[in-house]
Each structure stands twice: as C-alpha cells, then as structure tokens.
DSSP file (Angstrom, degrees, kcal/mol; ACC not computed):
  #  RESIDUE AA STRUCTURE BP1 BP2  ACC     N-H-->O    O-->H-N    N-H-->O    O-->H-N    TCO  KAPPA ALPHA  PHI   PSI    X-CA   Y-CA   Z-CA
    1    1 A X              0   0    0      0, 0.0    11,-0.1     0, 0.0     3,-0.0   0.000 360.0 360.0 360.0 155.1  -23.3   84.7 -140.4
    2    2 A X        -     0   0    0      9,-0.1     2,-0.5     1,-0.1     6,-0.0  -0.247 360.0 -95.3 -89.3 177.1  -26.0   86.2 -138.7
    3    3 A X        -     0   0    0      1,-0.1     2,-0.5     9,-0.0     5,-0.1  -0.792  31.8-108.7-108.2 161.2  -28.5   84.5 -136.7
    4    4 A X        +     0   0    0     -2,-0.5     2,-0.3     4,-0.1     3,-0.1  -0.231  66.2 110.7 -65.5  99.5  -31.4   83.4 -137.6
    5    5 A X  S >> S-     0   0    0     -2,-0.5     3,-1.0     1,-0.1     4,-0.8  -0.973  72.9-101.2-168.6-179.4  -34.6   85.6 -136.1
    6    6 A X  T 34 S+     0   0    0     -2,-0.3     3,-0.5     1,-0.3    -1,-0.1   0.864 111.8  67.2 -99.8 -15.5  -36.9   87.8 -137.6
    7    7 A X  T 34 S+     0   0    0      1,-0.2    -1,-0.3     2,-0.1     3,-0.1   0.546 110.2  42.3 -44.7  -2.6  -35.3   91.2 -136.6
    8    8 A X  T X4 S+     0   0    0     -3,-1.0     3,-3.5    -5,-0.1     2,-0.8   0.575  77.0 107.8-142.5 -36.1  -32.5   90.2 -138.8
    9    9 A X  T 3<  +     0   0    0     -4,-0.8     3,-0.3    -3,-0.5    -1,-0.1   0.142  66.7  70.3 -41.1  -0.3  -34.0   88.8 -141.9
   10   10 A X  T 3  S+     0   0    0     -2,-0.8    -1,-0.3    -3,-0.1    -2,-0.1   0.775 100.3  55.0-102.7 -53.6  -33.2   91.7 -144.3
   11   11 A X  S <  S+     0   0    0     -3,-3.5    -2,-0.2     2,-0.1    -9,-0.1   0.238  76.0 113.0-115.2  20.0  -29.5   90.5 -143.8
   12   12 A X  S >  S-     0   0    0     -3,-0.3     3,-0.6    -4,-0.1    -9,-0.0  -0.176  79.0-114.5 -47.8 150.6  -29.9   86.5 -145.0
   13   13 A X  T 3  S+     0   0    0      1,-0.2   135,-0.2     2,-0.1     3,-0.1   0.327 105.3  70.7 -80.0  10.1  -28.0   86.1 -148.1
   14   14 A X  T >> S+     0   0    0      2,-0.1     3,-1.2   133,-0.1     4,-0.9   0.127  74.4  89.0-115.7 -13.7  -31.0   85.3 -150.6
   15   15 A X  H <> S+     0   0    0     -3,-0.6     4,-3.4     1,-0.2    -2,-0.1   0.859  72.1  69.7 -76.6 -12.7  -32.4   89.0 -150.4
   16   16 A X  H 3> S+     0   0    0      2,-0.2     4,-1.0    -3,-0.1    -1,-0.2   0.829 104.9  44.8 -69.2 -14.4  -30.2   90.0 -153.3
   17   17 A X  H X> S+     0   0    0     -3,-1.2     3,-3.0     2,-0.2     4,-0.6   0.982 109.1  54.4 -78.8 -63.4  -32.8   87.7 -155.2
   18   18 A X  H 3X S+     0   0    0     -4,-0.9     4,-2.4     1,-0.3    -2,-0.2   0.799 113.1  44.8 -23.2 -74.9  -35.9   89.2 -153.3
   19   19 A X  H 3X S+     0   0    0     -4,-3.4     4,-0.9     1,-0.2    -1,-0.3   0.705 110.2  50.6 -81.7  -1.0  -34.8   92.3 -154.5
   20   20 A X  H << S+     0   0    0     -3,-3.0     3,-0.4    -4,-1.0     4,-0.3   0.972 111.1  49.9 -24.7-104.9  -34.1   90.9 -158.1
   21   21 A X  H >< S+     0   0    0     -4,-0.6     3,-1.5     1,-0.2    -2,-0.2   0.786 110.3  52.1 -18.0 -63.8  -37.9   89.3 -158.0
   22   22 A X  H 3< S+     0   0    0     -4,-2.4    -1,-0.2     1,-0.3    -2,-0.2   0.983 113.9  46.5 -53.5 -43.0  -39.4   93.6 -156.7
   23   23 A X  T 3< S+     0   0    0     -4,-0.9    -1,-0.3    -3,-0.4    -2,-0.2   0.395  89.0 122.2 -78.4  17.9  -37.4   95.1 -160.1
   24   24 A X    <   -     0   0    0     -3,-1.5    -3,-0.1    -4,-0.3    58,-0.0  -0.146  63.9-138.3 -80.8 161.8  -38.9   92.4 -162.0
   25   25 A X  S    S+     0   0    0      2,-0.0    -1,-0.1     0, 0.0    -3,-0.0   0.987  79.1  92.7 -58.8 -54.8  -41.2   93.7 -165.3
   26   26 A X        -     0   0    0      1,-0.1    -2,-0.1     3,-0.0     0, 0.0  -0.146  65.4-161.8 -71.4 142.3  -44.2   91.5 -165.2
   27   27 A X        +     0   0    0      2,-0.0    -1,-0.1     0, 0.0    -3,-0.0   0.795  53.5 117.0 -94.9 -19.0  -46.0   94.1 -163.2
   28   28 A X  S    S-     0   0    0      1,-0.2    -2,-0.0     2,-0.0     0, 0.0   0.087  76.6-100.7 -36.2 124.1  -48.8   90.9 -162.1
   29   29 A X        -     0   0    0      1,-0.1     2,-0.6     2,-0.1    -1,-0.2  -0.314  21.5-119.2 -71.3 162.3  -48.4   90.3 -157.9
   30   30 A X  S    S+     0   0    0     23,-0.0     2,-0.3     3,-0.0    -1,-0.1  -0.578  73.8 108.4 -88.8  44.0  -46.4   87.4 -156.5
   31   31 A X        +     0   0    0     -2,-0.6    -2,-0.1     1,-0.3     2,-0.1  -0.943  27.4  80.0-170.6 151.8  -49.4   85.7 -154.7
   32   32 A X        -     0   0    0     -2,-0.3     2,-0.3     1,-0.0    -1,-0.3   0.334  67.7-162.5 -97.3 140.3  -51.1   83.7 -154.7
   33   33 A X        -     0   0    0     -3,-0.1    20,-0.0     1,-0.1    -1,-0.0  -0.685  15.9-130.2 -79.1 120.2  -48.4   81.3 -153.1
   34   34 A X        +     0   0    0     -2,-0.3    -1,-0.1    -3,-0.0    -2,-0.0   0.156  28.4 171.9 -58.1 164.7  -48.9   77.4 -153.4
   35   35 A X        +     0   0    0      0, 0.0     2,-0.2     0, 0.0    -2,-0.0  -0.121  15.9 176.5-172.0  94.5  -48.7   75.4 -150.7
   36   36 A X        -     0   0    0      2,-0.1     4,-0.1     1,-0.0    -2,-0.0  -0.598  30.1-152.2-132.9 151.4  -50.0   71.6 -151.9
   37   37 A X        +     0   0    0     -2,-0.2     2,-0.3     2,-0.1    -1,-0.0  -0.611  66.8 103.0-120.1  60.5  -49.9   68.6 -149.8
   38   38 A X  S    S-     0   0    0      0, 0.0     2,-1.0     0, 0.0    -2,-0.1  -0.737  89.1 -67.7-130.7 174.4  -49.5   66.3 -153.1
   39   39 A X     >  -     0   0    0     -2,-0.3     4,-1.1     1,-0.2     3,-0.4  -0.731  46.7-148.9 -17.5  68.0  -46.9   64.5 -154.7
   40   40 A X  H >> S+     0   0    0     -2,-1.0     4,-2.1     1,-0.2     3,-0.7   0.845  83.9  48.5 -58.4 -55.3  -44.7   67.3 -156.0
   41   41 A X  H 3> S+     0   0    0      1,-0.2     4,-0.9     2,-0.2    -1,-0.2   0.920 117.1  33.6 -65.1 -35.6  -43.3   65.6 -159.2
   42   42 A X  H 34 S+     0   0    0     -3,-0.4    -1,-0.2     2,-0.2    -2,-0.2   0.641 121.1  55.4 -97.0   3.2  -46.4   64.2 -161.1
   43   43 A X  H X< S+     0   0    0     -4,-1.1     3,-1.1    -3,-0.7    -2,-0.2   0.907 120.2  22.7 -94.8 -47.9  -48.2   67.0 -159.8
   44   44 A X  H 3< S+     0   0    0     -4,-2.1    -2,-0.2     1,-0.2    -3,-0.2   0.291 107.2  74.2 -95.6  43.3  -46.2   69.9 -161.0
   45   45 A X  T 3< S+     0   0    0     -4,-0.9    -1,-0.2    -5,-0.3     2,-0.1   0.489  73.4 120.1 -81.6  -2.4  -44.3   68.3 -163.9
   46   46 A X  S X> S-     0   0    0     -3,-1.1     3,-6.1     1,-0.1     4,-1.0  -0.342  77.4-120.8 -62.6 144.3  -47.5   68.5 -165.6
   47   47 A X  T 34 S+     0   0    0      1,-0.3    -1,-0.1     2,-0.2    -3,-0.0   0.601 107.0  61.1 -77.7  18.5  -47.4   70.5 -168.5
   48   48 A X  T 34 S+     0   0    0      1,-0.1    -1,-0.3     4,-0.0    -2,-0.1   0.550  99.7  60.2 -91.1  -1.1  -50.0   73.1 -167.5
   49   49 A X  T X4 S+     0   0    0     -3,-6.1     3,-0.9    -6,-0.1    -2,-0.2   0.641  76.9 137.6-100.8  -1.8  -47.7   73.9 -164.7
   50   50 A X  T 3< S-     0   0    0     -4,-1.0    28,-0.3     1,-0.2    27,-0.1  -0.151  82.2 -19.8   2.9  79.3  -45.1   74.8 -167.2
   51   51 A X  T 3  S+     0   0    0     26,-5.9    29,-0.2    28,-0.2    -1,-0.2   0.965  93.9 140.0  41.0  56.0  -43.1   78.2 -166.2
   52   52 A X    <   +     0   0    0     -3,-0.9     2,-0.3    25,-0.2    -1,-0.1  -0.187  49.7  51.4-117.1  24.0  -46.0   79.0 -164.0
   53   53 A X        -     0   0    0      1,-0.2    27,-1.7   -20,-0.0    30,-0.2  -0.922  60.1-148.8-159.2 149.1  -44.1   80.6 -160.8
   54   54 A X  S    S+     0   0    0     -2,-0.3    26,-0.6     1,-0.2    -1,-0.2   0.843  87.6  20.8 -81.0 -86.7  -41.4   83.3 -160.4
   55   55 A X        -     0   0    0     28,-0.2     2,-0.5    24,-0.1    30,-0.2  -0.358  59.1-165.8 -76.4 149.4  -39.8   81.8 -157.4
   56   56 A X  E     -a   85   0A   0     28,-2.9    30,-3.3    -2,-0.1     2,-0.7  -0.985  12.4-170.5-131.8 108.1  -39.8   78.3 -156.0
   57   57 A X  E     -a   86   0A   0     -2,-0.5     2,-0.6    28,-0.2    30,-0.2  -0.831   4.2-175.3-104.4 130.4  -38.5   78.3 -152.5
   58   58 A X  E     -a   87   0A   0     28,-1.0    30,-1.9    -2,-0.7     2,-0.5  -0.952   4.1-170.1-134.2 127.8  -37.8   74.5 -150.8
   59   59 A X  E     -a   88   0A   0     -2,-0.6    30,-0.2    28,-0.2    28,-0.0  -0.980  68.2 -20.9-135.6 135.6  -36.8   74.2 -147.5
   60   60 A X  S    S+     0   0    0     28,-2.0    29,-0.1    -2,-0.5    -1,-0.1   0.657 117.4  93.5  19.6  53.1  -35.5   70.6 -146.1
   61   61 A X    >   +     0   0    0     27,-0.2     3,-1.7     2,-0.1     4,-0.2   0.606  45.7  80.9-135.6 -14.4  -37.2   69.2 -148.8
   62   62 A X  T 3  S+     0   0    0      1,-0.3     3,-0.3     2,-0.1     6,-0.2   0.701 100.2  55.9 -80.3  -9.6  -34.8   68.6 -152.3
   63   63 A X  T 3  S+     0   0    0     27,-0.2    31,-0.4     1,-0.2    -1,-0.3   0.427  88.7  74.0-106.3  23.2  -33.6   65.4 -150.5
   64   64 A X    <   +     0   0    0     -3,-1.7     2,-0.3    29,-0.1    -1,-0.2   0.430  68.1  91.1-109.0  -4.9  -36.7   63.7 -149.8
   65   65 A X  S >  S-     0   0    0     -3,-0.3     3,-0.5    -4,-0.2    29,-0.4  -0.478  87.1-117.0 -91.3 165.5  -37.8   62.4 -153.2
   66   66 A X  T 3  S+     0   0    0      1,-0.3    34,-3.4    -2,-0.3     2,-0.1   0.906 112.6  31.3 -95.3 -47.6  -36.6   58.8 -153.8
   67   67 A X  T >   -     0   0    0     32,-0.3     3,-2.7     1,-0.1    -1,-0.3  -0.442  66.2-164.3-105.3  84.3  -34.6   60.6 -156.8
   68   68 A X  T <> S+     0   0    0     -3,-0.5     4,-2.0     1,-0.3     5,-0.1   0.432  94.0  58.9 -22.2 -41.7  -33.3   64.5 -156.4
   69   69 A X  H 3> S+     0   0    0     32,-0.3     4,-1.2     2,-0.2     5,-0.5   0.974 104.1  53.2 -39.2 -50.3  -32.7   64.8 -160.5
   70   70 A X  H X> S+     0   0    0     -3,-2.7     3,-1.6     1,-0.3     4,-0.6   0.850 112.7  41.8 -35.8 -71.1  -36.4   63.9 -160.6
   71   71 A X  H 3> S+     0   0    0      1,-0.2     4,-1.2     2,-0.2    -1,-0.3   0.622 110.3  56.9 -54.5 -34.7  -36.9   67.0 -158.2
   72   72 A X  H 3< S+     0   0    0     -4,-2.0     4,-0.4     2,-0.2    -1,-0.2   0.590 101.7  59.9 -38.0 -33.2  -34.4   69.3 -160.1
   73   73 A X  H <X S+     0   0    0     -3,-1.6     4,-1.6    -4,-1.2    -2,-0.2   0.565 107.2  39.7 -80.1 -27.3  -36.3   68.8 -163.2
   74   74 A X  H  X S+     0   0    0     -4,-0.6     4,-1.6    -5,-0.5    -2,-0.2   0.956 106.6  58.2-101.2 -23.7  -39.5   70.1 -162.1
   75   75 A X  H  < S+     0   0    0     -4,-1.2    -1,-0.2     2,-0.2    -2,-0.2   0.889 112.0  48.7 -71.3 -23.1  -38.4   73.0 -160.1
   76   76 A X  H >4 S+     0   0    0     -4,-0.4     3,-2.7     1,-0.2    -2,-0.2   0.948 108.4  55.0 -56.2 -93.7  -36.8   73.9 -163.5
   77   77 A X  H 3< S+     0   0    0     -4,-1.6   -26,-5.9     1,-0.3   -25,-0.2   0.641 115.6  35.4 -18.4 -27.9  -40.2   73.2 -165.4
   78   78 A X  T 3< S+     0   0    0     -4,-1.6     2,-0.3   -28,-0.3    -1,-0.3   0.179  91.3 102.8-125.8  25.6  -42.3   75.6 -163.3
   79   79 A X  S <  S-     0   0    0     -3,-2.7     2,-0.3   -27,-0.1   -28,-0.2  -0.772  71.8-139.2 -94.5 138.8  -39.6   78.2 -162.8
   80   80 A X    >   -     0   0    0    -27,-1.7     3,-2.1   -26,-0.6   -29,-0.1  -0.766  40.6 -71.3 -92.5 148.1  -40.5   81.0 -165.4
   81   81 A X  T 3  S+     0   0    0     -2,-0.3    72,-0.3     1,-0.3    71,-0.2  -0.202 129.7  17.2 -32.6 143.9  -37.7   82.7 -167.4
   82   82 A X  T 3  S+     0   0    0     69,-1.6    -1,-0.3     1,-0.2    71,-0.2   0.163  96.7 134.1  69.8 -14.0  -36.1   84.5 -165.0
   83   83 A X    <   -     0   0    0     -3,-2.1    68,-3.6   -30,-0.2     2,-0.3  -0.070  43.9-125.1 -54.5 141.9  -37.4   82.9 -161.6
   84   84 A X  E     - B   0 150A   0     66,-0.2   -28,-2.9    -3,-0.1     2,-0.4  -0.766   6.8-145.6-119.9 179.8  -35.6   82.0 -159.0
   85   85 A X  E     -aB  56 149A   0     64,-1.0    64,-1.1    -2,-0.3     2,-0.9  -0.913  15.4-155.5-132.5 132.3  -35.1   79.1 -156.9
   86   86 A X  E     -aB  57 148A   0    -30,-3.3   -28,-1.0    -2,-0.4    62,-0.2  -0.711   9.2-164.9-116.7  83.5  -34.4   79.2 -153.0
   87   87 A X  E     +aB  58 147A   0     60,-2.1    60,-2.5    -2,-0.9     2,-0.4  -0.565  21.6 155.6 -77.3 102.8  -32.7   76.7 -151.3
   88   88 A X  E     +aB  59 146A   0    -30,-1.9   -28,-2.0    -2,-0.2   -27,-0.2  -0.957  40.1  79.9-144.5 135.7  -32.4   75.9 -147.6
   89   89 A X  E     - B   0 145A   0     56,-2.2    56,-2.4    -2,-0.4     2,-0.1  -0.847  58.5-112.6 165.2 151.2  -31.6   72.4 -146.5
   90   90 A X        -     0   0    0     54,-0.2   -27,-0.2    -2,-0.2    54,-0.1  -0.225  37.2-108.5 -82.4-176.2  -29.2   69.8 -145.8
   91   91 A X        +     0   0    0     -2,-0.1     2,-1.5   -29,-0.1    12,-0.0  -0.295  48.0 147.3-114.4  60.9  -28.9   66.4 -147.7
   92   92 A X        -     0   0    0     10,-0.0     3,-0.1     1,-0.0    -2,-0.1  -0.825  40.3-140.9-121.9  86.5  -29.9   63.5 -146.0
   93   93 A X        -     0   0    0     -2,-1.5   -29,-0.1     1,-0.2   -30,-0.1   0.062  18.0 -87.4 -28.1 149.6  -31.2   61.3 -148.3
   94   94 A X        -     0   0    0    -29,-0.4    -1,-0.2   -31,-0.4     5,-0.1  -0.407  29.9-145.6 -80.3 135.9  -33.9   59.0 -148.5
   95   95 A X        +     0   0    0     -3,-0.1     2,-0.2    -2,-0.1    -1,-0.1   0.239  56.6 124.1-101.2  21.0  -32.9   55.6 -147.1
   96   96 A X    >   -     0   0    0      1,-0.1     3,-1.3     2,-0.1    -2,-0.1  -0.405  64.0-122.9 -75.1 165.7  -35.0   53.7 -149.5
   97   97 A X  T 3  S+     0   0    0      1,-0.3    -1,-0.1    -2,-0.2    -2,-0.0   0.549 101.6  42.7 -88.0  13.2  -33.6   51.2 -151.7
   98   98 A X  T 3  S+     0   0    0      2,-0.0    -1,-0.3     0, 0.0     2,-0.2  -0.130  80.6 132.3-122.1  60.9  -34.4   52.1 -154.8
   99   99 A X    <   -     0   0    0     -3,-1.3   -32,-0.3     1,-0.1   -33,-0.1  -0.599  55.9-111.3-100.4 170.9  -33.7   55.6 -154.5
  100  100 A X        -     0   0    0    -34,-3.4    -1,-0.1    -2,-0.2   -32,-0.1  -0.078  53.9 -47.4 -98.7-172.6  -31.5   57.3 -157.1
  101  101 A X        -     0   0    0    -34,-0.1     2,-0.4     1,-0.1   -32,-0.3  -0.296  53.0-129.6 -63.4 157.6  -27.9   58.6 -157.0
  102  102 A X        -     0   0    0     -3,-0.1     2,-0.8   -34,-0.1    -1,-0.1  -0.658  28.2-156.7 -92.0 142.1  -27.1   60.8 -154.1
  103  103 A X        -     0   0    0     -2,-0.4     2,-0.2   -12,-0.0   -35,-0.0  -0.889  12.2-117.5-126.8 158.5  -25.5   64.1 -155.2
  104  104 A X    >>  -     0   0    0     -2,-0.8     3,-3.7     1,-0.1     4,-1.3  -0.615  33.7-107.8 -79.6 123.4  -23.3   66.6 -153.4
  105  105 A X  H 3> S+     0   0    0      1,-0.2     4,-2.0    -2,-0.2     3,-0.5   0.868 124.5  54.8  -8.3 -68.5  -24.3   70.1 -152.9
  106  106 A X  H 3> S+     0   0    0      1,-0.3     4,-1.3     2,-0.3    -1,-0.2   0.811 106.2  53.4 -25.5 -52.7  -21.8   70.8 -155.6
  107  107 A X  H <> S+     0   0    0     -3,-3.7     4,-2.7     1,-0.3    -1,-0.3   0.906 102.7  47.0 -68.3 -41.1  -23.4   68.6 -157.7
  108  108 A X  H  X S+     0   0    0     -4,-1.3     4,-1.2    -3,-0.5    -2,-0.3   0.725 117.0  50.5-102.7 -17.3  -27.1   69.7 -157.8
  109  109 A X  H  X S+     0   0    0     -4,-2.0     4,-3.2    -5,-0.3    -1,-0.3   0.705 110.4  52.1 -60.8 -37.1  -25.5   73.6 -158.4
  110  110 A X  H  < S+     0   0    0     -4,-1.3     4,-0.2    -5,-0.3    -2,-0.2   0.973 108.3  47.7 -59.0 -50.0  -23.4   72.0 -161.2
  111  111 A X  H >< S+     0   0    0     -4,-2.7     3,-4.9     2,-0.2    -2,-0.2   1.000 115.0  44.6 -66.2 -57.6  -26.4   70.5 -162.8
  112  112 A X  H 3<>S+     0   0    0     -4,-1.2     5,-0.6     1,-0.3    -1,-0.2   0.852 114.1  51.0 -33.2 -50.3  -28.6   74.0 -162.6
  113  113 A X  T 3<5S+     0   0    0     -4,-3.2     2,-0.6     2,-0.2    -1,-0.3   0.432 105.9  49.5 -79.0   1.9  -25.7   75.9 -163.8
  114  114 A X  T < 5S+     0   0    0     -3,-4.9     3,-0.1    -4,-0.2    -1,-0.0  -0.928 110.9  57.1 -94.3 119.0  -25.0   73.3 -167.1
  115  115 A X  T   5S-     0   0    0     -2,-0.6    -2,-0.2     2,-0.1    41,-0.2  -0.576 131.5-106.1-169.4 -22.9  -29.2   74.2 -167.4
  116  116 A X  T   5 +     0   0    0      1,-0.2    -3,-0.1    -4,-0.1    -4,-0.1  -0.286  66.9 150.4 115.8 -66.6  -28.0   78.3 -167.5
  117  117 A X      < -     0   0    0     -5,-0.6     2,-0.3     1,-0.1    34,-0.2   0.566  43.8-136.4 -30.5 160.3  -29.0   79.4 -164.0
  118  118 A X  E     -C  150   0A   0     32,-1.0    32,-3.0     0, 0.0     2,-0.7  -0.827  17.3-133.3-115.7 150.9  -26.9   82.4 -162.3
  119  119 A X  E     +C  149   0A   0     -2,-0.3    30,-0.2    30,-0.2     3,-0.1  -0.898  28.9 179.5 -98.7 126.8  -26.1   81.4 -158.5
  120  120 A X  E    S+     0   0A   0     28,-1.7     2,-0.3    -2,-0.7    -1,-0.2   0.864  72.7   6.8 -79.4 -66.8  -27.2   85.1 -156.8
  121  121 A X  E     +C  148   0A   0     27,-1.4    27,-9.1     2,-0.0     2,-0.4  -0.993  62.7 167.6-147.7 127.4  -26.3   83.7 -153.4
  122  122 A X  E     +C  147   0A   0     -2,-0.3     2,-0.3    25,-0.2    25,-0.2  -0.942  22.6 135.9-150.8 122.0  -24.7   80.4 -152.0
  123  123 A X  E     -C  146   0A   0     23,-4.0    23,-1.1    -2,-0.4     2,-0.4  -0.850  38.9-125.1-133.8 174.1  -23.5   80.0 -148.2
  124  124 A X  E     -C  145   0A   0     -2,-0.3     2,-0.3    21,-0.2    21,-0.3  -0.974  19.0-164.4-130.2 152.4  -23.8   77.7 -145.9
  125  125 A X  E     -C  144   0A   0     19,-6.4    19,-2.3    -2,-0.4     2,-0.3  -0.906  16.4-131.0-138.0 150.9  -25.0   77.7 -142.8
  126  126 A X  E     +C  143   0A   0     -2,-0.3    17,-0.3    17,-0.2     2,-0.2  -0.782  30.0 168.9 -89.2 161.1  -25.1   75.5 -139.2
  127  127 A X  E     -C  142   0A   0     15,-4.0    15,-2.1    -2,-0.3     2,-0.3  -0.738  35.7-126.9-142.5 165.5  -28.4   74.8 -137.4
  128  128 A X        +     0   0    0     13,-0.2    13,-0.2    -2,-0.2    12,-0.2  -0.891  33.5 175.0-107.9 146.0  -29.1   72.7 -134.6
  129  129 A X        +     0   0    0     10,-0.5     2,-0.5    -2,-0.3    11,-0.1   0.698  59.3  11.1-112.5 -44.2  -31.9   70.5 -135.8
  130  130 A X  B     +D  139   0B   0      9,-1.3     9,-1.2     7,-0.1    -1,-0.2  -0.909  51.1 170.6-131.8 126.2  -32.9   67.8 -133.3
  131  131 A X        +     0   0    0     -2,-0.5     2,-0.6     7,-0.2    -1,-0.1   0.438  46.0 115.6-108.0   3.1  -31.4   67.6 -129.4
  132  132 A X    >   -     0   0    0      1,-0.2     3,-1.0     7,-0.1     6,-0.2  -0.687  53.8-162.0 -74.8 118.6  -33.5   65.0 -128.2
  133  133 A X  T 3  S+     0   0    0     -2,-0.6    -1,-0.2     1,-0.3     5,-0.1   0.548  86.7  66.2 -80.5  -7.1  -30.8   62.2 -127.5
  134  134 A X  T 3  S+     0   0    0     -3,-0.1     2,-0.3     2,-0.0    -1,-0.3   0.323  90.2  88.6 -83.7  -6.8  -33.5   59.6 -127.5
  135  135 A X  S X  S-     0   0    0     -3,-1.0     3,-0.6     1,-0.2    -5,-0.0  -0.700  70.5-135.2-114.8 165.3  -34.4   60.1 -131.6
  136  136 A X  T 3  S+     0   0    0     -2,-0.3    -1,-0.2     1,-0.2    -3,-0.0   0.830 108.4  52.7 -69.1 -41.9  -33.1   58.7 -134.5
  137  137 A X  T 3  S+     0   0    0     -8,-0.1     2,-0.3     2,-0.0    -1,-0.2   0.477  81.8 140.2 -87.8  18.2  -32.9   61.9 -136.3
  138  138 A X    <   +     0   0    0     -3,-0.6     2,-0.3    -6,-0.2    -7,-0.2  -0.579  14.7 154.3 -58.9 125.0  -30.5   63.8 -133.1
  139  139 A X  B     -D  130   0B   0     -9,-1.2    -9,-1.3    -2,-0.3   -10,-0.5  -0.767  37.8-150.2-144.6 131.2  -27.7   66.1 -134.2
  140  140 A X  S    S-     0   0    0     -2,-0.3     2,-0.2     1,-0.3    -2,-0.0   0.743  80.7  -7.8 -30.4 -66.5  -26.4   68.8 -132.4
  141  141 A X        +     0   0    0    -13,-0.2     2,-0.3   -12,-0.0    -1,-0.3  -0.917  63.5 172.4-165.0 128.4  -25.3   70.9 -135.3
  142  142 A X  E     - C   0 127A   0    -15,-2.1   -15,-4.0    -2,-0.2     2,-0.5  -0.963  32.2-113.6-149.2 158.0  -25.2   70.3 -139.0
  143  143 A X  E     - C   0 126A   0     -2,-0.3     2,-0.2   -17,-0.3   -17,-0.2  -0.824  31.1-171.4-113.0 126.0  -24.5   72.5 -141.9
  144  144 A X  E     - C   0 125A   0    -19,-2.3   -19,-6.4    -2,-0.5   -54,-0.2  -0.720  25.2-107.6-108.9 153.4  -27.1   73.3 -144.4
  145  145 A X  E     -BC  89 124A   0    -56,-2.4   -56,-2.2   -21,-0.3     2,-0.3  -0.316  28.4-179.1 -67.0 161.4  -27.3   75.2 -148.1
  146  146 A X  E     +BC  88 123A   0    -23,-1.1   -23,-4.0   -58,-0.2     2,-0.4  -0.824  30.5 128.8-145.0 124.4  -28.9   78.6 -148.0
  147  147 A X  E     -BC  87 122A   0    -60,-2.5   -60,-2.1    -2,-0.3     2,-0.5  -0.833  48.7-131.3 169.8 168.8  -28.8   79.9 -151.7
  148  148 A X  E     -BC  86 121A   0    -27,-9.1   -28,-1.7    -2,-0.4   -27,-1.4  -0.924  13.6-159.5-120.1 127.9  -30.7   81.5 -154.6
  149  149 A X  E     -BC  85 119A   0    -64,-1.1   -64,-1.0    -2,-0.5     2,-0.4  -0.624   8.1-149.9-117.3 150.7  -30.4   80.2 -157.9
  150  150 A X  E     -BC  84 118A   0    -32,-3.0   -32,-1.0    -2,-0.2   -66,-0.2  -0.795  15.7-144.6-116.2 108.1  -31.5   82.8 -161.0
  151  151 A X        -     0   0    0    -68,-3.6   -69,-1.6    -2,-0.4   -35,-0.1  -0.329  30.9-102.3 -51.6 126.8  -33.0   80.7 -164.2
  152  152 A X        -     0   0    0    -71,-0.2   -69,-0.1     1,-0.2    -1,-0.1  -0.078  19.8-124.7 -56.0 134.9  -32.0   82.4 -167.5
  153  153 A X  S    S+     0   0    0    -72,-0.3     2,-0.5   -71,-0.2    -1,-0.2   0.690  97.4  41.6 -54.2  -8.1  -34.6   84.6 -169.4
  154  154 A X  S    S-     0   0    0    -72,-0.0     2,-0.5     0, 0.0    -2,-0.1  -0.986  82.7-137.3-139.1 142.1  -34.2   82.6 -172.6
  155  155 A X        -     0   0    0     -2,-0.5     2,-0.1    -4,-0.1   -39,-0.1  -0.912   8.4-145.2-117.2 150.2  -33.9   78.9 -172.8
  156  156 A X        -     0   0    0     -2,-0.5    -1,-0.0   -41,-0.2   -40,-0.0  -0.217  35.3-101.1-101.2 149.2  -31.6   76.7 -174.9
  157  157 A X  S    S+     0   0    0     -2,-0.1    -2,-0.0     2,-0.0     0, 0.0   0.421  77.4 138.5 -69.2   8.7  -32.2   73.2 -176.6
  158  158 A X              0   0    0      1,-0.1    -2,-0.0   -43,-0.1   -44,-0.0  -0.363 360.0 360.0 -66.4 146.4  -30.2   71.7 -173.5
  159  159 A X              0   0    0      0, 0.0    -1,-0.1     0, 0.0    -2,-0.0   0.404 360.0 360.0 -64.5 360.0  -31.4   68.8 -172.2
C-alpha cells in the first residue's frame, strides 16, 4: 500500500469512485461541501435532507454514535441515487452502556450491500494513531477500512 502523503494521493484506492463521481450526468458542481458541528442523525435524517448529497465521506467517525445501524441509515438517506460513500476508520466503539450492537467491518458492508450498494474499493490499511505512552487512547499501529461504497441508481422496497 502506498503511503499516505499528498504527492501520492492519485494512487489511494477510493479514486476509482472520484472518477465515477467526474463522469457523473447531473452536470450541477459538487460544492458546496457540509461540514456541521451538530448531531449527525436527527440532523440529517430529516426528511428534507433526503438524497441531498452525491458523496458522503466519514473519516474515524461511523463508530462514534451510541448505535452504528442508526449511522448507516442516514448516510443511506442523504446518499442520492448513485452517490457514494467513503470510508476511512477503525472500529472502536463507544464505551457507553447503552450503546447498540457492535458490528464487524464485514458486517456494516454486508448491511449496505443487502441495501444494493456496489463496493468500488475496499482495503485496509495500518496507521499509527496515538504514541504518547501516557494516554488512554496509545496504539502503535492499528488497521483501519479505507473503501468506497456506490448506492444503486434505483431503489427497492427493502427495508
């Protein structure tokens, strides 16, 4: 895998969606890009944010809501036919106690793909994330998703 710097970025495994996303029809620019310091589920699961974005990118964030279906569901909702979704991140679940089931990479790909989605690109990758031996959250090396999910242009009565 390469490494991570910006000379290099052309040759991440998520650009076959990027270049997906340029051939797209709607001729309408990709911007302006969100960036909300809210609630993510009750703010977009509302239904005016309905299929309102071509891509949805989340980085180290699908394992921070108290349940990750929850978060699955909306990236769905505000994915437009055809949209993708862009994944980089571990799983280290929230350690409150009423937090919902924890799922397995595996799992949260399974669910997208009973939902229709095409996987474009799914690798995995190691990072070092924290080397201060003094912190809770210290690791060395851990292996994180990297991958691009494509939503189908037509949707189904599935639930």
């Amino acid at each position: 895998e390469p490494e991570a710097s910006s000379e290099n970025c052309d040759s991440f495994p998520c650009t076959a969606g990027a270049e997906k996303v340029s051939q797209r029809s709607d001729p309408a620019p990709l911007y302006p890009a969100t960036v909300r310091h809210v609630d993510f589920i009750p703010y977009y699961s509302a239904k005016s944010k309905q299929q309102t974005f071509d891509a949805v990118v989340t980085c180290y964030f699908i394992d921070m809501p108290k349940c990750v279906i929850d978060c699955l569901e909306v990236i769905d909702h505000v994915l437009k036919p055809g949209g993708f979704w862009i994944n980089l991140g571990p799983l280290h679940y929230s350690l409150a106690e009423d937090a919902g089931p924890d799922l397995s990479y595996d799992e949260v790909l399974a669910w997208f793909q009973f939902k229709g989605y095409t996987i474009v690109s799914n690798t995995s990758q190691d990072l070092s994330y924290s080397r201060d031996t003094g912190t809770i959250m210290y690791r060395e090396q851990y292996t994180v998703a990297w991958s691009c999910l494509q939503k189908p242009m037509t949707t189904s009565a599935l639930p």
